[in-house]
Residue, then its C-alpha position, 0 to 999 in steps of 0.5 A: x294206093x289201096x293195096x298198102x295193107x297196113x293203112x288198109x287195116x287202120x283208121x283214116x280219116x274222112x272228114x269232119x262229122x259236121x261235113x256229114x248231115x242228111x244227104x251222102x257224100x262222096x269222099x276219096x281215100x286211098x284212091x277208092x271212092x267212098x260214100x258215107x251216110x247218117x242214119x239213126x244207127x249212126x255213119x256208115x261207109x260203102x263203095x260209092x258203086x250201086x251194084x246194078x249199073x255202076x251208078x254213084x250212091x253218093x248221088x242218091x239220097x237218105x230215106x227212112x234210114x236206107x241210102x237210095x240209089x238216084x238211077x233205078x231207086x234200089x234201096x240198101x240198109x246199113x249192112x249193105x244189103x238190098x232190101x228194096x228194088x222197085x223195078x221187081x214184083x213184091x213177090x219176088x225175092x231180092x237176089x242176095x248179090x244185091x248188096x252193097x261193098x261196105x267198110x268200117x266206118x266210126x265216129x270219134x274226136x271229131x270225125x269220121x273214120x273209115x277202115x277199108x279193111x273192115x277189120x275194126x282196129x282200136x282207135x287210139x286215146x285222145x285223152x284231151x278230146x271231151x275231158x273236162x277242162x280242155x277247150x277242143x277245136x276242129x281244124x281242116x280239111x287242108x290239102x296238099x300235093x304230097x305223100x302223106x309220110x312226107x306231110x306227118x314227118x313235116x309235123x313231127x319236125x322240131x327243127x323247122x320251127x324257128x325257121x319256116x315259122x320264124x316270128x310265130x313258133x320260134x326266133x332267128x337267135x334261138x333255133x338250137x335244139x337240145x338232145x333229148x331221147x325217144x321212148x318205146x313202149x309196147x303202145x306208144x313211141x314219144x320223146x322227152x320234152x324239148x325246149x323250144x323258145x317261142x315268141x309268144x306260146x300262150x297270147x300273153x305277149x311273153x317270150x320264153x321256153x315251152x316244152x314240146x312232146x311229140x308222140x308218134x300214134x299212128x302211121x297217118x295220126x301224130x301228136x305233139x303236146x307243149x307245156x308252159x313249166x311257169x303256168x301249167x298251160x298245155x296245148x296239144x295238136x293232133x294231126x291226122x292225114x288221108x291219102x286221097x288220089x295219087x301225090x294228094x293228101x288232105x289234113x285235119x286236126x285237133x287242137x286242145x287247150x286247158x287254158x283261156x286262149x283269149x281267141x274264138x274257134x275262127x281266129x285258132x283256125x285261122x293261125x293254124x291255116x297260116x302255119x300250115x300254108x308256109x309248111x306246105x310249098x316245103x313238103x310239095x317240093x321235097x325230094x324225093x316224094x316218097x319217104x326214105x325209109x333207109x337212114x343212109x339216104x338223108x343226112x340226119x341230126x340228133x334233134x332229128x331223133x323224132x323223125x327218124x323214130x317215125x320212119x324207123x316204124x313205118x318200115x316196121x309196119x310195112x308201110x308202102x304208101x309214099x315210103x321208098 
């Protein structure tokens, strides 16, 4: 799984920064076992491996800012170097292949990021996150056994809505969708607004259109915006995924809002879970697993535009990862 080169080089999501206190914690992405810590510096992210005998750091401990192997109590700074070795007189110098593998590690939105490639990517904007006006939750993390383009396509599907979350996103007499186009720009890739009739948008117990904009920003980040024409309310998901073992993706997401929900935290979350189990036997059952990069391969529809868009850039990347 690490081998895909693309997702190697970007920003993948470990978790929530409110899973990351004082001790480590052992994530997995892309199959490659991770530990993250907190010191003053901030997070950082090395090869859950301790370069002595294999133990996993993530077993240890944070003491004075250093993560503490918990087998022989060597001690690794946020470089990764060793810089302690209790076993060795203190005259003698710590060889200098005592170090730590370390990656990329940031925190933003939210979270905690990792980039296996240590290359340093730029993140991509998330406008609503800490702007005033908009009230952020954090959602997740939600596993699911499927190849994480297949989970990203699932969200980026407007078609869905009125069926799979029939009484919530949408109603059996109003499942058509209209065209609408997608636009490319050097950095972005997003569609005109499409109108989608919901039951209830906004909590106020009126049915009516409100106009959905997906934006595609990464290949494992996507985001969608709906916006009531009537009040000027907008709410806005964004979904990120990792690719954790073999067939296992784990989700997480921003939710923001510019309006009195009239919920707390608890009750969003909530709802998002619901939403997101019935969408989850779909994905765990597609066929194939992978996603079909090639357009012949799947009957599409012109409301598909936005999927197909998704698919059409992850083969530009070179995307590998659950992509056939």
């Amino acid at each position: 799984m690490v081998q895909d080169t693309v997702l190697k080089n970007d920003w993948i999501v470990a978790c929530r920064s409110t899973d990351l206190q004082d001790q480590p914690k052992q994530i997995v992405i892309m199959g490659e076992r991770i530990v993250l810590f907190r010191n003053d510096e901030g997070v950082h992210a090395f090869k859950d491996l301790c370069i002595h005998r294999g133990a996993a750091l993530s077993l240890g401990c944070v003491r004075d800012g250093k993560l503490v192997c918990p087998y022989h109590g060597w001690e690794y700074e946020s470089t990764g170097a060793c810089v302690k070795i209790p076993q060795l007189p203190e005259d003698q110098a710590i060889p200098g292949k005592a170090r730590a593998l370390s990656y990329g590690c940031t925190e933003r939105y939210g979270f905690i990021w990792v980039n296996l490639g240590n290359n340093q990517p730029e993140m991509f904007p998330l406008p609503e996150f800490g702007e005033p006006g908009f009230r952020n939750v954090i959602w997740g993390p939600q596993s699911v056994h499927a190849k994480p383009p297949r989970v990203v396509e699932n969200f980026l599907d407007v078609g869905h809505l009125a069926v799979v979350h029939e009484g919530y996103l949408g109603v059996a007499e109003h499942r058509e969708i209209g065209d609408y186009r997608v636009h490319r720009t050097e950095t972005s890739i997003y569609s005109d607004e499409i109108a989608v009739f919901q039951p209830d948008p906004d909590g106020s117990g009126q049915a009516k259109h409100v106009y959905y904009t997906y934006e595609i920003l990464r290949p494992l980040s996507v985001k969608f915006t709906k916006r009531d024409r009537e009040t000027g309310h907008l709410m806005s998901i964004l979904l990120t995924v990792a690719p954790t073992e073999e067939g296992k993706t784990v989700a997480y997401g921003v939710l923001s809002f510019n309006y009195e929900t009239g919920t707390t935290d608890e009750e969003i979350v909530e709802f998002q879970n619901m939403i997101f189990a019935q969408d989850k036997p779909i994905v765990e059952n597609q066929k194939p697993e992978d996603l079909p990069l090639d357009l012949q391969m799947e009957l599409s529809l012109k409301c598909d535009r936005v999927s197909i868009a998704y698919r059409q850039y992850l083969q530009e990347l070179g995307v590998t990862l659950g992509t056939a």
